[in-house]
C-alpha positions as CSV (number, residue, x, y, z in Angstrom):
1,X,-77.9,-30.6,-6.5
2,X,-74.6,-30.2,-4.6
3,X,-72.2,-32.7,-2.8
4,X,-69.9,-32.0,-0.4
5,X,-67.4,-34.4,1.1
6,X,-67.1,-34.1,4.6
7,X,-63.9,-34.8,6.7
8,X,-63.7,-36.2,10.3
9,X,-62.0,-37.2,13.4
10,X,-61.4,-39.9,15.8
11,X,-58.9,-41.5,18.3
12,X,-57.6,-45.1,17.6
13,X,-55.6,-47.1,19.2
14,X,-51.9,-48.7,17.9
15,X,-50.5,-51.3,20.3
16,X,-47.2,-52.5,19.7
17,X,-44.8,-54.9,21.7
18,X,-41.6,-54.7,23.5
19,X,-39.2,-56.9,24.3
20,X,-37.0,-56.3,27.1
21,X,-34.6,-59.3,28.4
22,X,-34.9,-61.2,31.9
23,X,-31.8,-59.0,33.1
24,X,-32.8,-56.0,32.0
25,X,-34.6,-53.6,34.5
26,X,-36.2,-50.7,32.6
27,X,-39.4,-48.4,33.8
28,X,-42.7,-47.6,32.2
29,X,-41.2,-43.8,30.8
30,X,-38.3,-46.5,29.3
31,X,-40.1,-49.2,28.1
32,X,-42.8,-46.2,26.3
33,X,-39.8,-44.3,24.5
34,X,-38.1,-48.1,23.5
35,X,-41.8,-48.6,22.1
36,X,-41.6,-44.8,20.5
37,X,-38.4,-45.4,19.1
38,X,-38.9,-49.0,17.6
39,X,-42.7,-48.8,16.2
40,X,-42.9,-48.7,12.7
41,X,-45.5,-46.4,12.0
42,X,-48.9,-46.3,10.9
43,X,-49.2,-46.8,6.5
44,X,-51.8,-45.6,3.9
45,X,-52.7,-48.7,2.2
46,X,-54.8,-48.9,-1.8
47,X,-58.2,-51.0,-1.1
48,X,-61.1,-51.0,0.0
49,X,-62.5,-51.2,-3.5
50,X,-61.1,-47.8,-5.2
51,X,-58.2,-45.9,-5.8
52,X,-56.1,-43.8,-3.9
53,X,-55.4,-44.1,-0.1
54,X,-58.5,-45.3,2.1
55,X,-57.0,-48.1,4.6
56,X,-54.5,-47.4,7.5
57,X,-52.7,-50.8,8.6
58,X,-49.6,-51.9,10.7
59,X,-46.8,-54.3,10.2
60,X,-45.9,-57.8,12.1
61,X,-47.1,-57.4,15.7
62,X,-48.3,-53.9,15.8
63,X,-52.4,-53.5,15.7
64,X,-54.9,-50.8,15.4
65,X,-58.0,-50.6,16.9
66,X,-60.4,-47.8,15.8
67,X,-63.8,-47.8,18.1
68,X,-66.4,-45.0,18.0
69,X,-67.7,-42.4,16.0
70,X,-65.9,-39.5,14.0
71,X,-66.4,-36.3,15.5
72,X,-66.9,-34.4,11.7
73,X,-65.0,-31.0,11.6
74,X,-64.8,-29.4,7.9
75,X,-66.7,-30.1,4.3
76,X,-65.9,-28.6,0.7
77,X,-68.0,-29.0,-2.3
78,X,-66.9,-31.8,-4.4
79,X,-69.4,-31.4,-7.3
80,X,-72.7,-29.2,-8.2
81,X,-75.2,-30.3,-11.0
């Protein structure tokens, strides 16, 4: 028997906030690069009851939101009996 793992694909969402100050007037294009510029970036977290890196999460504010399906692209063997 052979097993192949098989890697995949999908769009998820990262929300963040922005501050901007009563007197400041900024447009969408700057309040986008100010969120760009400040976001902390999306981390490989250890869980999900293994080893190795199998959870993506966020700090403070920030969220991810991952809804729908992989769209699977590539497979190698991992192991034949």
């Amino acid at each position: 028997m052979k097993r192949y793992r098989v890697s995949g694909e999908m769009i998820i969402t990262v929300t963040t906030v922005v501050e901007v100050e009563d007197d400041e007037e900024l447009t969408e294009e700057e309040i986008i690069d100010r969120a760009s510029n400040e976001f902390g970036g999306v981390q490989q977290l250890v869980g999900n009851g293994g080893f190795g890196d199998k959870m993506i999460g966020v700090d403070g504010e920030d969220t991810i939101d991952a809804d729908g399906w992989p769209e699977f692209k590539e497979c190698e063997l991992e192991e034949e009996e």
